[in-house]
C-alpha positions as CSV (number, residue, x, y, z in Angstrom):
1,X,143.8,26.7,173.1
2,X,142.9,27.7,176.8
3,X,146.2,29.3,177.4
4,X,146.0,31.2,174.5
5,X,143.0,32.8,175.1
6,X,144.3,33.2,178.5
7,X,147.4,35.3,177.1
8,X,145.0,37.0,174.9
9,X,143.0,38.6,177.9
10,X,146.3,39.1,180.2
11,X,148.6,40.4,177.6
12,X,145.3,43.0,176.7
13,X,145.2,44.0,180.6
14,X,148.9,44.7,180.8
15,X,149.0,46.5,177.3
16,X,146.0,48.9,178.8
17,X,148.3,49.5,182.6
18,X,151.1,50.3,180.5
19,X,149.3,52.6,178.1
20,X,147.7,54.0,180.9
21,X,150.9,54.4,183.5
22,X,152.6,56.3,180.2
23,X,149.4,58.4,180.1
24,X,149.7,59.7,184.2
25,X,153.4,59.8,183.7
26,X,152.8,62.6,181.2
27,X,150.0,64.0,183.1
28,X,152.9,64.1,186.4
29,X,151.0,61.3,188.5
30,X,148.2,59.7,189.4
31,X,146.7,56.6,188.8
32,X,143.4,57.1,187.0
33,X,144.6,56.5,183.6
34,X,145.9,53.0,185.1
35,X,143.2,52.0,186.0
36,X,141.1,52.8,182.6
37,X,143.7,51.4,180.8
38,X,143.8,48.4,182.6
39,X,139.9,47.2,182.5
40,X,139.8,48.8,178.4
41,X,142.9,46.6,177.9
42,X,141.0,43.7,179.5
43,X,137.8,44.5,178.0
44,X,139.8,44.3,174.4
45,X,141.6,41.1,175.3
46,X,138.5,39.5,176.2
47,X,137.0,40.3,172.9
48,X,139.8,39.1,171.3
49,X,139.6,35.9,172.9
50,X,136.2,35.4,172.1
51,X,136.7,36.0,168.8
52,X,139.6,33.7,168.4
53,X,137.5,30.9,170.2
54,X,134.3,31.5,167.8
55,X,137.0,31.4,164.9
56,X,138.9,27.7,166.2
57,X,134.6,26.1,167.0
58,X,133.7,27.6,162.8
59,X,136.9,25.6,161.6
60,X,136.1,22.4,163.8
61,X,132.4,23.1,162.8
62,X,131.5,22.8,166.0
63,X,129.5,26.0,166.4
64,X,126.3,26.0,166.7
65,X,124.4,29.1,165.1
66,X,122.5,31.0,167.6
């Protein structure tokens, strides 16, 4: 369960460089859109993860309600 929440967040982060390295590729350089894409794609693999772990604690029942 840890790892895949770890692979959640990592896999978002390089998702968001390589969205981002396409973007200043097109733009003809740079690295701003890198960097953006890497913290959005980390930002979206984190709430991933989080969702997937409040998902796996509702079907052990082992969420409390807050």
């Amino acid at each position: 369960m840890v790892s895949q929440l770890g692979l959640t967040v990592v896999f978002g982060g390089l998702v968001g460089w390589g969205v981002g390295l396409g973007i200043d590729r097109l733009r003809g350089g740079g690295k701003a859109a890198q960097v953006v894409g890497i913290f959005v794609g980390l930002a979206g693999g984190a709430w991933g993860a989080w969702r997937e772990l409040k998902q796996a604690l509702d079907e052990r029942g082992e969420r409390k309600d807050e």
